[in-house]
Backbone as CSV, one residue per row, in Angstrom:
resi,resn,N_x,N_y,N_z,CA_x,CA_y,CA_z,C_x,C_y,C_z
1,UNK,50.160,135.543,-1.395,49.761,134.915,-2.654,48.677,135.723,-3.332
2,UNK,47.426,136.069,-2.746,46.177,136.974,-2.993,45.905,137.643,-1.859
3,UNK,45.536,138.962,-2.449,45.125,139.820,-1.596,44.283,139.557,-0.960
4,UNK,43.663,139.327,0.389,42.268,138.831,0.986,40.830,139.570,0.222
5,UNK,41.071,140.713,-0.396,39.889,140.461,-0.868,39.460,140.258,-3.071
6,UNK,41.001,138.904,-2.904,40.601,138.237,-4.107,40.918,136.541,-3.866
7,UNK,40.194,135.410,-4.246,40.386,134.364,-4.093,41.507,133.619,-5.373
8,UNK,41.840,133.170,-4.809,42.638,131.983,-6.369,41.785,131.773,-7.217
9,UNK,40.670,131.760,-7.457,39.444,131.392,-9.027,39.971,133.313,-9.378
10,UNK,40.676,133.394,-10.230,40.559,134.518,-10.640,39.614,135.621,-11.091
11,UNK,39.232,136.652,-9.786,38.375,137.302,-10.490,38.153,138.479,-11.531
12,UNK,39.504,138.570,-12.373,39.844,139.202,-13.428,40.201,138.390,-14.589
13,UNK,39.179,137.371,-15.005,39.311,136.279,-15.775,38.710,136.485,-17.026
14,UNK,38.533,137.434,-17.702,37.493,138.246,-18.469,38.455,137.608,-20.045
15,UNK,39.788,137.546,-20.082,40.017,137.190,-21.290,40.561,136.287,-21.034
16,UNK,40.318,135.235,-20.020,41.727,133.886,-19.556,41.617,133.631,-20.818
17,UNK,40.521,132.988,-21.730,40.543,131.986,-22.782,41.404,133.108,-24.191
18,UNK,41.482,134.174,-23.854,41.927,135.106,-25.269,43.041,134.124,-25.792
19,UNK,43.004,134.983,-27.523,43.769,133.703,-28.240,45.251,134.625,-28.020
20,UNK,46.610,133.111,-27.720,47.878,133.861,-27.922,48.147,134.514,-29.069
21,UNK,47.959,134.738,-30.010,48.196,134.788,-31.246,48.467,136.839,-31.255
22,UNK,49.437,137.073,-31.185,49.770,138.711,-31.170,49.717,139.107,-32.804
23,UNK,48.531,139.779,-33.040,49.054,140.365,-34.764,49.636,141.187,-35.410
24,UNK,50.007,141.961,-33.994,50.530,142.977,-33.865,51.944,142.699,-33.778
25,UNK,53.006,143.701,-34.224,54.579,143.200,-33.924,55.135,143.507,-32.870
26,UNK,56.001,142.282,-32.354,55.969,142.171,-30.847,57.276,143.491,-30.358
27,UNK,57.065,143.769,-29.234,58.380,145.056,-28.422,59.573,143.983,-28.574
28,UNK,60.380,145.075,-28.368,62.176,144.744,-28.983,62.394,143.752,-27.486
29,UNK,63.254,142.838,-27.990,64.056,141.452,-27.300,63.785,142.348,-25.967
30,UNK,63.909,141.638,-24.742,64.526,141.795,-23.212,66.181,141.723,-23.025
31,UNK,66.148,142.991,-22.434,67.910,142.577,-22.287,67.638,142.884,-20.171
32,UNK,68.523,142.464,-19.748,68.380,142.316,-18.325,68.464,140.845,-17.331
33,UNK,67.753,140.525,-16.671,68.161,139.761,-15.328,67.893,138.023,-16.310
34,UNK,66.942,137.786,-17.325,66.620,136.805,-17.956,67.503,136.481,-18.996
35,UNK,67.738,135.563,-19.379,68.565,135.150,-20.418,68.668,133.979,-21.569
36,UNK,68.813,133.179,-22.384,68.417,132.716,-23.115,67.933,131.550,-23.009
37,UNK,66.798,131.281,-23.576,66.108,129.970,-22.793,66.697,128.545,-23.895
38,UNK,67.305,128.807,-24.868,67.793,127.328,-25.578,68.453,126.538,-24.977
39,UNK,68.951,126.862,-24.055,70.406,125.711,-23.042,68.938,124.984,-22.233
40,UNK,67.753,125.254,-22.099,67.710,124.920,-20.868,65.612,124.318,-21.543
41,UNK,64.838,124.727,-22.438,63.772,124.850,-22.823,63.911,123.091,-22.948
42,UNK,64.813,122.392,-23.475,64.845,120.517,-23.891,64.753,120.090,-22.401
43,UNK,64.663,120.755,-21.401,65.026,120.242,-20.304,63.162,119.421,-19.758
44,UNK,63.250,118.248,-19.659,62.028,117.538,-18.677,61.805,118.641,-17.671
45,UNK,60.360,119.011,-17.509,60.236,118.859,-15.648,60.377,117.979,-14.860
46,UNK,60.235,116.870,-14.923,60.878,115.607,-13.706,62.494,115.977,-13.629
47,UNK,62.811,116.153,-14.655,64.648,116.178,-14.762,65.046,117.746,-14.080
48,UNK,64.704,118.360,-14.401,64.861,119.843,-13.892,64.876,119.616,-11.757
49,UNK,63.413,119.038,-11.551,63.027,119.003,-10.649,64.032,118.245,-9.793
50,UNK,64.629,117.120,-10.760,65.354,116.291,-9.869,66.860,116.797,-9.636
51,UNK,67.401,117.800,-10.720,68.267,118.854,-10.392,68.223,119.559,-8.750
52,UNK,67.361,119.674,-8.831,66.804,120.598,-7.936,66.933,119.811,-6.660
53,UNK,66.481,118.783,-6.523,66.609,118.323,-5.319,68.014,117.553,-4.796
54,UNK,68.796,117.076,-6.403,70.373,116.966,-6.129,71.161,118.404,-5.596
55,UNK,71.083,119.330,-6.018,71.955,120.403,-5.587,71.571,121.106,-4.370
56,UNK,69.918,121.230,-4.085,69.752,121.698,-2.745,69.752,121.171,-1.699
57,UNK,70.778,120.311,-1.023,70.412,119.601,0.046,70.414,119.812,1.646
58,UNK,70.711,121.195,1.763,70.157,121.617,2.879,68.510,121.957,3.023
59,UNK,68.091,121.767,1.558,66.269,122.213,1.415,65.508,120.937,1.991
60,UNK,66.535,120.059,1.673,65.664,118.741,1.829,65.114,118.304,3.260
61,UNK,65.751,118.505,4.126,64.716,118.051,5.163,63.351,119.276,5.903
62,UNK,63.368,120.333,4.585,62.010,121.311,4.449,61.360,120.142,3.567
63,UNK,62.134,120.010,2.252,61.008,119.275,1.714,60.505,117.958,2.018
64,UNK,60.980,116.942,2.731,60.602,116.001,3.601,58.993,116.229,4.424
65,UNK,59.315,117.448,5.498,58.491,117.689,6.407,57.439,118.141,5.523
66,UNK,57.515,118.963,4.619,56.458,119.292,3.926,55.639,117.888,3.056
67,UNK,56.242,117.610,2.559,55.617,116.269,1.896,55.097,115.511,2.716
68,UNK,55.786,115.529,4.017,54.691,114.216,5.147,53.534,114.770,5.908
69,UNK,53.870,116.276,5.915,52.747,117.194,6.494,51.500,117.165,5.400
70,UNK,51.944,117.320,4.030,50.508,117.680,2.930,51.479,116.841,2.121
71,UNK,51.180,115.448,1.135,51.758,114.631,0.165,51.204,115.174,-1.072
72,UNK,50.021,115.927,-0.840,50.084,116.904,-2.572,51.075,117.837,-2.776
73,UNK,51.736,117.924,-1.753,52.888,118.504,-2.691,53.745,118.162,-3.830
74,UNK,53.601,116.913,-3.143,54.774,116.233,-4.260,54.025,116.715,-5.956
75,UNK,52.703,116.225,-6.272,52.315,116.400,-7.274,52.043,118.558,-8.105
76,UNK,52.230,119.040,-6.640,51.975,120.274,-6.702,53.337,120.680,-7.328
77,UNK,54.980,120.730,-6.661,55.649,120.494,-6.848,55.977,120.017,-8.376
78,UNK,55.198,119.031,-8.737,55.671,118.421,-10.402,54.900,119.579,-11.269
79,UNK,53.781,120.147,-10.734,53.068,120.739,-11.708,53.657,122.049,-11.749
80,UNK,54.352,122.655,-10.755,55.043,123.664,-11.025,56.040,123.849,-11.691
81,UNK,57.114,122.636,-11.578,58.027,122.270,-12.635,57.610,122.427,-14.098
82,UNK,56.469,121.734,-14.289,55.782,121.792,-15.364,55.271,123.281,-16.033
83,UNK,54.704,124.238,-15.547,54.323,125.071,-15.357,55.624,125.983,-16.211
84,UNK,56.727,126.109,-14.981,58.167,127.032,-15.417,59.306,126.609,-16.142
85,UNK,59.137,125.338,-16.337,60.537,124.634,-16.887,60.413,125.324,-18.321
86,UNK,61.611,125.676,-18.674,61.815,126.280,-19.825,61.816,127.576,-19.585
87,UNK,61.608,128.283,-18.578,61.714,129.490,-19.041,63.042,130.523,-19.010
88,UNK,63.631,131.306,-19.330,64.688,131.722,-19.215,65.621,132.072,-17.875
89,UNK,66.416,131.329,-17.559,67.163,131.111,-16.596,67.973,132.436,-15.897
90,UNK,67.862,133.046,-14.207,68.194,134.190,-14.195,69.850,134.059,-13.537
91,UNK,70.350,135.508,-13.767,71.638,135.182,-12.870,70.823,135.574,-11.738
92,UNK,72.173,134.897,-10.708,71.752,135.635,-9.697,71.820,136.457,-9.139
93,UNK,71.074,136.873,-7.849,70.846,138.332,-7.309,72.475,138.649,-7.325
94,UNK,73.316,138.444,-6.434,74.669,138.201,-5.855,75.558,137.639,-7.152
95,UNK,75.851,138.627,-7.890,77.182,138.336,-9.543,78.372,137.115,-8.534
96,UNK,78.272,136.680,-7.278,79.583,136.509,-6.672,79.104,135.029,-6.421
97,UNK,77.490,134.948,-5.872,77.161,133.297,-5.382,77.333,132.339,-6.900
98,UNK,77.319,131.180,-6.309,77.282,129.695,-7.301,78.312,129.867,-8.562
99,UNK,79.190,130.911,-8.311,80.098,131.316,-9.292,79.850,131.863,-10.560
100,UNK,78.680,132.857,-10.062,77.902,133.509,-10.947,77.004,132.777,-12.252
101,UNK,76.998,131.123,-11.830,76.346,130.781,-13.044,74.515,130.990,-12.912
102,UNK,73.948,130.924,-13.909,72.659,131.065,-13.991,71.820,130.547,-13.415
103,UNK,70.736,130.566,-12.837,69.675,129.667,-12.496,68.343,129.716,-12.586
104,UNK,68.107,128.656,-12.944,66.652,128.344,-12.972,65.705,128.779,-12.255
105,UNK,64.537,129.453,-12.999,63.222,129.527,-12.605,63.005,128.892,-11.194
106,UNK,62.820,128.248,-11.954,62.141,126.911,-10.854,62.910,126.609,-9.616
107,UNK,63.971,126.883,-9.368,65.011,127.011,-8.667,64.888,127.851,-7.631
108,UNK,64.902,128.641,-8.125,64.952,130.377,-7.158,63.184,130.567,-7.174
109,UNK,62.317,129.669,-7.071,60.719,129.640,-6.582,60.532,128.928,-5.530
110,UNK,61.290,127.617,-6.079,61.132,126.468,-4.902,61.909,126.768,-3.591
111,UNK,62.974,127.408,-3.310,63.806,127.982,-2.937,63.203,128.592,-1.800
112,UNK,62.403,129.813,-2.211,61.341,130.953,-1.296,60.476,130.116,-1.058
113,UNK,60.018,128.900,-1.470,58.566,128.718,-1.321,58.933,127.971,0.074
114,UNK,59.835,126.870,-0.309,60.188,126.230,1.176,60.992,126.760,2.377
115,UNK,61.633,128.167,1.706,62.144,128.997,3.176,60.947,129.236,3.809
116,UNK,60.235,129.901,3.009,58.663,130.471,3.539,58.230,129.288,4.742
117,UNK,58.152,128.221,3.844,57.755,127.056,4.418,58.063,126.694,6.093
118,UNK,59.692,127.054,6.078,60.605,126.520,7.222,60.267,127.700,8.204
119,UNK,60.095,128.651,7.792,59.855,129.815,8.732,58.172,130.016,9.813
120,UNK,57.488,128.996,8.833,56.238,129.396,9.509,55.752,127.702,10.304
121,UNK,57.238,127.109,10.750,56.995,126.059,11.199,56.214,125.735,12.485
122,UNK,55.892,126.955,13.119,55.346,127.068,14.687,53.946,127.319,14.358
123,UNK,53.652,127.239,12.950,51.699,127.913,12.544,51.151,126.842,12.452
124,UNK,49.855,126.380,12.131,49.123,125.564,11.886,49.660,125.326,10.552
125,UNK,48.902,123.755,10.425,49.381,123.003,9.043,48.731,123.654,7.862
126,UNK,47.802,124.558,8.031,47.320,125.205,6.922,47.578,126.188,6.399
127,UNK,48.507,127.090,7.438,49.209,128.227,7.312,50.399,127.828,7.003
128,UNK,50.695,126.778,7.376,52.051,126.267,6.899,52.191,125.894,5.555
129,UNK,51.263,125.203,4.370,51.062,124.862,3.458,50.757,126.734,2.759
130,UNK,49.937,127.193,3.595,49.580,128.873,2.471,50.938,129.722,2.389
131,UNK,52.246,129.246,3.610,53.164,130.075,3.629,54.140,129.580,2.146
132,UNK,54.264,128.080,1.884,54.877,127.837,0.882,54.556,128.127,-0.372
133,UNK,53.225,128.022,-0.360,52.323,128.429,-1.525,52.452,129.883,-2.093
134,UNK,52.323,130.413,-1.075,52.400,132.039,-1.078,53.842,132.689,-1.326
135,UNK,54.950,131.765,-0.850,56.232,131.969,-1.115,57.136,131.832,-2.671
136,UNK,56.014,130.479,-3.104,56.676,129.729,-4.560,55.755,130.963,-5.345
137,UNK,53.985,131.293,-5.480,53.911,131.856,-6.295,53.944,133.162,-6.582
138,UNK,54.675,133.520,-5.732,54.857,135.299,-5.175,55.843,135.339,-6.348
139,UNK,57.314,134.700,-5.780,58.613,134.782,-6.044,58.450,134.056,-8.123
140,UNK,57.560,133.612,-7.937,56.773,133.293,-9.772,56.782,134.639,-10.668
141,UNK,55.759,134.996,-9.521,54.841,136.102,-10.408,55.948,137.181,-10.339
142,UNK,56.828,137.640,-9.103,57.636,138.345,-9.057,58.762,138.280,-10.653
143,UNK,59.257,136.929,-10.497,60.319,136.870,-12.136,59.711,137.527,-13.336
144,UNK,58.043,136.728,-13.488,57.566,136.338,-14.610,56.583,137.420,-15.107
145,UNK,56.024,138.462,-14.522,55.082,139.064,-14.981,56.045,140.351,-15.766
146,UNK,55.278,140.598,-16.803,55.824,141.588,-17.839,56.779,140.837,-18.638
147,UNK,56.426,139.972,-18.341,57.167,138.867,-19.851,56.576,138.065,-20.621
148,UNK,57.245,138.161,-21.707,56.092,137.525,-23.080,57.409,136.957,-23.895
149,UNK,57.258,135.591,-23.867,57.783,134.497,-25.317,57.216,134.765,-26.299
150,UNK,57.672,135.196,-27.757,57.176,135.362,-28.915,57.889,134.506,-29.689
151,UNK,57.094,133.348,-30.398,57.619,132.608,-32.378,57.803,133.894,-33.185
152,UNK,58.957,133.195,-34.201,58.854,134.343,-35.288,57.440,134.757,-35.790
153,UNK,56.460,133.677,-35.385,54.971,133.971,-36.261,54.254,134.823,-35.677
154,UNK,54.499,135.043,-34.209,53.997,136.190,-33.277,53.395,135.040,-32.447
155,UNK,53.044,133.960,-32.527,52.690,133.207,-31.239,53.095,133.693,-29.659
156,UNK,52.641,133.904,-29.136,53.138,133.793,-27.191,52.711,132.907,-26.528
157,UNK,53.479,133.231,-25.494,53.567,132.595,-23.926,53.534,133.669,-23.286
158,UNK,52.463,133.693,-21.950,52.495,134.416,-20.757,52.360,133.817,-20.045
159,UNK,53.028,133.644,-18.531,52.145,133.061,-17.711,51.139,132.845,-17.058
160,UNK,50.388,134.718,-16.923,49.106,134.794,-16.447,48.242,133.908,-17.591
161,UNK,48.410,133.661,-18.777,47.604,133.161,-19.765,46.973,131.768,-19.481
162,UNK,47.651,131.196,-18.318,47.344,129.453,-17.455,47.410,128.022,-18.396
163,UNK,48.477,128.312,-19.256,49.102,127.288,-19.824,50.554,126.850,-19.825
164,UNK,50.592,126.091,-19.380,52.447,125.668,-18.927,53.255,125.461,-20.029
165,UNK,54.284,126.164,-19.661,55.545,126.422,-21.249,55.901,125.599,-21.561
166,UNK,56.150,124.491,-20.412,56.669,123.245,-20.809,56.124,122.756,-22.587
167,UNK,54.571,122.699,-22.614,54.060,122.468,-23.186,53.397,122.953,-24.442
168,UNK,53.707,124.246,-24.185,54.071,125.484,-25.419,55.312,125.558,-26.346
169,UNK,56.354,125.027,-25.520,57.313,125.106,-25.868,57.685,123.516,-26.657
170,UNK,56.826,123.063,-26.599,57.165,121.569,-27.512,56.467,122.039,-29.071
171,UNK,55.861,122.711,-28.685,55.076,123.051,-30.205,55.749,123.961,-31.009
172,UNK,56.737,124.217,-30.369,57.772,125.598,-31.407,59.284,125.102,-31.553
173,UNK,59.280,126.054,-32.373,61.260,125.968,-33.106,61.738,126.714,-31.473
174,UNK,62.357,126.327,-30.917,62.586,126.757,-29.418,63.905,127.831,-29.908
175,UNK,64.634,127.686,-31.134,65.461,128.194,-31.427,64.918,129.998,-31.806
176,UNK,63.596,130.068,-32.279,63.074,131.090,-32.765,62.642,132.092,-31.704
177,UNK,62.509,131.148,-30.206,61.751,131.998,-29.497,62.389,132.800,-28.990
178,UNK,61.729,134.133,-29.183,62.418,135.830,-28.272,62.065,135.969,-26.862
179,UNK,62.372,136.553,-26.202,62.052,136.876,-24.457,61.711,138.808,-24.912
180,UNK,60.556,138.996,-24.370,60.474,140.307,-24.259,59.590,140.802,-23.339
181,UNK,59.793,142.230,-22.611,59.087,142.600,-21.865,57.316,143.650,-22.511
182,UNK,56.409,143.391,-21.597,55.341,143.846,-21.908,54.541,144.030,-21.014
183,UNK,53.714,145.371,-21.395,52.280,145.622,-19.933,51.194,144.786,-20.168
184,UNK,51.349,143.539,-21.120,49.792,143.257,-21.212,49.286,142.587,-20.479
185,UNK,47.590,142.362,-20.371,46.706,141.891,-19.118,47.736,140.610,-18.972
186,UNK,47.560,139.923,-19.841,48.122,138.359,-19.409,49.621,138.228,-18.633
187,UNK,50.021,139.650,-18.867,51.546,139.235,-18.320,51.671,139.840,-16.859
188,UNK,50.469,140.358,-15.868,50.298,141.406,-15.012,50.677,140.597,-13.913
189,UNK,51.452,141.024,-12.410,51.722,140.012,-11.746,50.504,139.477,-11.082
190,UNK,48.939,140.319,-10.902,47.909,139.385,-10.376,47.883,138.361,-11.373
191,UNK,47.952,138.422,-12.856,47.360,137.234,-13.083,47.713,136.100,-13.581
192,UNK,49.859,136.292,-13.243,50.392,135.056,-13.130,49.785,134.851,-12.187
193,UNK,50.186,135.460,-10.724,49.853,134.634,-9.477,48.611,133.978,-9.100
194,UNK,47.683,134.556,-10.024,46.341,134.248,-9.903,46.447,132.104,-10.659
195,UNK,46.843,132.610,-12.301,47.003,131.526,-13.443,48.013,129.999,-12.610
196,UNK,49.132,130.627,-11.915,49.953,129.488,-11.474,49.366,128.917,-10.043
197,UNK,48.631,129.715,-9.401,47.735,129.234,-8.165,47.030,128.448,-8.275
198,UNK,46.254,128.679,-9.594,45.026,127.624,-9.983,45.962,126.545,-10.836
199,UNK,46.803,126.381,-11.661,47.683,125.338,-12.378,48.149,124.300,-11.362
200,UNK,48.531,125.115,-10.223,49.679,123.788,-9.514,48.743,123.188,-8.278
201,UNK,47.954,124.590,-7.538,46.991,123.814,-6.251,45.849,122.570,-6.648
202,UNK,45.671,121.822,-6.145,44.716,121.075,-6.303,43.058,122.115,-5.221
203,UNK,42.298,121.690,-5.877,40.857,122.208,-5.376,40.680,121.973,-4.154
204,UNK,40.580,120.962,-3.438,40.680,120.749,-2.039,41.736,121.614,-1.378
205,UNK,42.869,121.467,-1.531,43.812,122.588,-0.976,43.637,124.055,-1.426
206,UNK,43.017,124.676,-2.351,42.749,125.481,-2.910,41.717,126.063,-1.709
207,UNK,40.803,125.954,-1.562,39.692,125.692,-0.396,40.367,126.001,0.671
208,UNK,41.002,125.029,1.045,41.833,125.281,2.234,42.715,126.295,2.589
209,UNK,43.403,126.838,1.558,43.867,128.205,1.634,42.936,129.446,1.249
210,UNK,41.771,129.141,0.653,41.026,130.636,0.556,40.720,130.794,1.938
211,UNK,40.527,129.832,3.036,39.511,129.892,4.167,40.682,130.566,4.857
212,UNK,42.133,130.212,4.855,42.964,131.274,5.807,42.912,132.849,5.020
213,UNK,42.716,133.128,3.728,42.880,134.329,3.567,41.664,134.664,4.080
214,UNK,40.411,133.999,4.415,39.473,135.033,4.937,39.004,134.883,6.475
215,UNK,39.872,134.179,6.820,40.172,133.920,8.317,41.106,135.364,8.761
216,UNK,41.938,135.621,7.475,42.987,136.966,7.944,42.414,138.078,8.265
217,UNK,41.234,137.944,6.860,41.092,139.061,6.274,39.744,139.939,7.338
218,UNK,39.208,138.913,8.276,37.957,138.900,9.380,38.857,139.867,10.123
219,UNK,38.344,141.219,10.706,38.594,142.025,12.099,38.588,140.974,13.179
């Protein structure tokens, strides 16, 4: 999730508050693994989420154990929904699985976060909670960094920027919005992973996972 010698309070936070507002004209559309976010931007996070737990049901008795092990998930879980819903839906790795149809963000996060999860079932409950954590916002920052939502007006969305699209995306013609790739600070993968670490963990658990990265990070 973070390198041991950076914590989740981001310490490259120098422009978190910068304004979205690009005045500059934005780089040409994204063509590649992302694809158009109108089928899918009207979509709830509760509704998305609950997609999610209808179609994966071999995940479910990960997500069971996890929820009775730490019950902030559940709310961690909603806030991540919250967080990615809307954003442009990828194919998948494999042109051949789910019959090549598209999938969701949020999908292919939750996915890694609770394999992660199932794999580190023999660790302590705290390593067990940093493995999911570390799994959902890896496989985040992995999709999402070097991408930028632009309005025709030049408005954006980044994710390192630590505001959830869900909620960006109610404020725009969803029809207008472009997908494009970019090097800027806000779109860098530290500082999604940094922005969605602090969005979805709660502070107490937050805590609780800095103390294993510097439990690692000790000779």
């Amino acid at each position: 999730m973070l390198s041991p010698e950076r914590t989740i309070e981001d310490r490259d936070a120098g422009d978190w508050d910068a304004p979205l507002r690009d005045r500059a004209h934005p780089p040409e559309p994204v063509a590649g693994p992302l694809i158009s976010l109108a089928a899918t931007a009207a979509a709830a996070p509760a509704d998305t989420l609950r997609r999610f737990r209808l179609s994966q049901a071999e995940l479910m008795p990960t997500v069971r154990r996890l929820e009775l092990d730490w019950p902030c998930s559940v709310a961690m879980m909603q806030r991540f929904a919250e967080y990615v819903t809307g954003v442009p839906v990828c194919h998948p790795r494999d042109p051949g699985s789910r019959s090549g149809s598209p999938i969701p963000v949020l999908f292919l996060c939750l996915q890694m976060g609770l394999s992660a999860y199932d794999a580190a079932a023999d660790e302590s409950d705290d390593r067990r909670l940093f493995a999911f954590v570390d799994g959902l916002c890896q496989e985040a920052a992995r999709l999402l960094s070097g991408i930028v939502l632009f309005t025709p007006d030049n408005d954006c969305w980044m994710a390192g920027n630590g505001a959830a699209l869900h909620g960006w995306l109610a404020t725009c013609d969803v029809r207008g919005v472009t997908v494009h790739r970019s090097q800027r600070r806000g779109a860098s993968h530290q500082r999604v992973l940094s922005a969605i670490g602090r969005y979805v963990v709660p502070a107490r658990e937050r805590a609780i996972l800095e103390r294993v990265l510097r439990a690692d990070a000790t000779p």
